[in-house]
C-alpha positions in Angstrom: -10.1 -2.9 20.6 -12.2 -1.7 23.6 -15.3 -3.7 22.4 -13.1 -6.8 22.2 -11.8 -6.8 26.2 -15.7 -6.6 27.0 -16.1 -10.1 26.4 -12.8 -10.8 27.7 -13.3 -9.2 31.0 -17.1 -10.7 31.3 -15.2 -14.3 31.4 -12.7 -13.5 33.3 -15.5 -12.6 35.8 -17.1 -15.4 35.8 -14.4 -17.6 36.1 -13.2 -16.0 39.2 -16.9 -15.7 40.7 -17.7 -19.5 40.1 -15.3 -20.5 43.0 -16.9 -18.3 45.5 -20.2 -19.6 44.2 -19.0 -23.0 45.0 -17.8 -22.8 47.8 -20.9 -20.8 49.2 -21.3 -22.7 52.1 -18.2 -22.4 53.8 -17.8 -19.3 56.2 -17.4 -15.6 55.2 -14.0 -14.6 54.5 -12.6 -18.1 54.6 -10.1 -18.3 51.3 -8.2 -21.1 50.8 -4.9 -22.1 48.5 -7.2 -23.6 46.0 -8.9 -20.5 45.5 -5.7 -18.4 45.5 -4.1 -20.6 43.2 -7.1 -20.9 40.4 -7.1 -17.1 40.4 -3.9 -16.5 40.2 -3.8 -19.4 36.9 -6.6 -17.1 35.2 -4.4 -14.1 35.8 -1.2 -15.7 34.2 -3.4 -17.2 31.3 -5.2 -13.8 30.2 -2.2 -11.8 30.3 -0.4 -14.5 28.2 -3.0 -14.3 25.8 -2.8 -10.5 25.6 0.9 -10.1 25.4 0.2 -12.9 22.3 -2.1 -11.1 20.5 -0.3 -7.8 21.0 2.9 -9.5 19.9 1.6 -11.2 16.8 -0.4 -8.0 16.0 3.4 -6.0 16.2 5.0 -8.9 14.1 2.1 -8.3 11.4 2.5 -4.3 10.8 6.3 -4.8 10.8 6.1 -7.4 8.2 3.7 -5.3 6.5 6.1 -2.7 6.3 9.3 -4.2 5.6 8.1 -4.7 2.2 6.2 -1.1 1.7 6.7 -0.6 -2.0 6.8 3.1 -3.6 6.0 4.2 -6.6 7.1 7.3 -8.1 6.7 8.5 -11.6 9.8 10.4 -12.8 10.2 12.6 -15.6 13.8 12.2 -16.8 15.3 13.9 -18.9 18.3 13.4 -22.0 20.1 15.8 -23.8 22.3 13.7 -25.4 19.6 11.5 -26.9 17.5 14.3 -26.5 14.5 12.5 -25.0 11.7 13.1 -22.3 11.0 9.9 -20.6 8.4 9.1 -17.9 8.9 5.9 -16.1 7.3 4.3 -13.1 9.9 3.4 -10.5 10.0 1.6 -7.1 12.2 3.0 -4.3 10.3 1.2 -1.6 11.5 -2.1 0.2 9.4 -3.7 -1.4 8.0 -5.3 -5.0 4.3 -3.4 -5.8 2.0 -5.2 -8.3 0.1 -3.0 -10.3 -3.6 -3.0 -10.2 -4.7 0.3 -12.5 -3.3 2.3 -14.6 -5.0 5.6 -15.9 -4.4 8.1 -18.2 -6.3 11.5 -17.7 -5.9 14.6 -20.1 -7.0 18.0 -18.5 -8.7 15.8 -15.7 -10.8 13.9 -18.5 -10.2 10.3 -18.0 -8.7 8.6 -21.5 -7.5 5.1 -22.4 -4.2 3.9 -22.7 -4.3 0.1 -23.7 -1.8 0.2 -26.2 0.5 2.3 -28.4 -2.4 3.1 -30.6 -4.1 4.6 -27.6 -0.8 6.4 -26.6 -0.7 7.9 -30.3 -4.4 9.4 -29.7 -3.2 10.7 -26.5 -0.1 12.6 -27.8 -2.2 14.0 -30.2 -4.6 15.6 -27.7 -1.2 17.1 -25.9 -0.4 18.3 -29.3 3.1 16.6 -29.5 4.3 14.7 -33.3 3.4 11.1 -33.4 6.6 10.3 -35.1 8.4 11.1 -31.6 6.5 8.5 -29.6 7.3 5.3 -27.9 4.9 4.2 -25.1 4.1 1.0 -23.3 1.6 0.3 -20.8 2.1 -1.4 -17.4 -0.7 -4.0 -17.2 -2.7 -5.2 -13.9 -0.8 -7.7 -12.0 2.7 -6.5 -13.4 5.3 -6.1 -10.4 7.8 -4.0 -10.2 10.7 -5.2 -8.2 12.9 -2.8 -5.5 15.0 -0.5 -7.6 13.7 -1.4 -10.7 11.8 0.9 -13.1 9.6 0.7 -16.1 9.3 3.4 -19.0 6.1 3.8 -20.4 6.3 7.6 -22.3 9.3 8.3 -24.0 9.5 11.5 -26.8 12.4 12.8 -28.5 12.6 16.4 -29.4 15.1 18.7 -31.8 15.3 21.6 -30.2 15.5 23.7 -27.2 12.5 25.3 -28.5 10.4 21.9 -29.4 12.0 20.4 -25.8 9.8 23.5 -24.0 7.1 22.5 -26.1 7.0 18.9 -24.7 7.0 20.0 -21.2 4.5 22.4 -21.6 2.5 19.5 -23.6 3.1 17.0 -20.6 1.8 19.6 -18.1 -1.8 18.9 -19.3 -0.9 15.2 -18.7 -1.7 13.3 -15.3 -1.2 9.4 -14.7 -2.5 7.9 -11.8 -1.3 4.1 -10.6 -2.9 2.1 -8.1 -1.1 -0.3 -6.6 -0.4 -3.1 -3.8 1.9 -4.6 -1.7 2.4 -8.2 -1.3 0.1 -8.1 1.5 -2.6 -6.6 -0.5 -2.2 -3.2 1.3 -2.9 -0.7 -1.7 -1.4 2.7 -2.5 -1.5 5.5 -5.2 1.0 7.5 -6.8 0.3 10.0 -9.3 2.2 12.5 -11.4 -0.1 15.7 -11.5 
């Protein structure tokens, strides 16, 4: 911001020196209303101009966040379904358009494009296919305020299997990348 006003300042200089410059030959210390008044008209413009471009710069970061989105990825839980589900929900004010989705295993990066993917993934957590329904947020899907989006969900039997599947997920971490609609971007992760 400093380096901006240098320029700024420099102008404002000279336009308040080329008066005096003009009117050279006239006696020392001899000011008239001219003078007076075209300083005084610089003054009022400059600090119009700043208290625009601090006021449109205040009206930009409060627009910006009035529509924050956040994401958070929740593990939820059903007993009477019994189901583990992780979904990918917005509490923010804001919609937040996905840009990446990742899937990492024990911190080793894997893909997760589709339901086959998802099945190859389950099996490195060590959790039954046969319990498995998975989708996978794409780029540019948007996820309005309030609204969530499953993309794990894995039944269980038992008390004994539901431990298993939590202890399974632990070795799990998703990482989403994602923007407002003003392009500011965030992350949001469930390690």
């Amino acid at each position: 911001m400093k380096k901006r006003l240098i320029p700024i300042v420099c102008l404002v200089l000279f336009i308040l020196s080329a008066p005096l410059i003009s009117h050279a030959g006239e006696e020392k210390g001899e000011i008239n209303a001219q003078l007076i008044t075209a300083i005084c008209a610089v003054v009022i413009a400059l600090a119009a101009l700043f208290v625009a471009v601090w006021q449109a710069r205040a009206t930009r970061i409060h627009n910006c966040l009035s529509v924050k989105p956040n994401l958070d990825i929740n593990q939820v839980v059903r007993q009477s379904d019994s189901t583990v589900q992780l979904d990918l929900g917005n509490n923010g004010i804001g919609p937040a358009i996905i840009k990446e989705f990742e899937v990492h295993i024990d911190g080793r990066k894997v893909k997760a494009n589709d339901l086959h993917d998802w099945g190859e993934i389950i099996d490195g957590i060590d959790i039954s296919r046969d319990r498995l329904y998975a989708g996978v947020p794409t780029s540019g899907t948007g996820i309005g305020v309030g609204s969530s989006i499953p993309f794990l969900n894995l039944t269980f039997s038992d008390t004994q299997e539901y431990e298993a599947v939590f202890d399974s997920l632990s070795r799990l971490n998703v990482i989403v990348k994602y923007e407002s609609i003003y392009g500011e971007k965030y992350r949001t992760d469930l390690g």
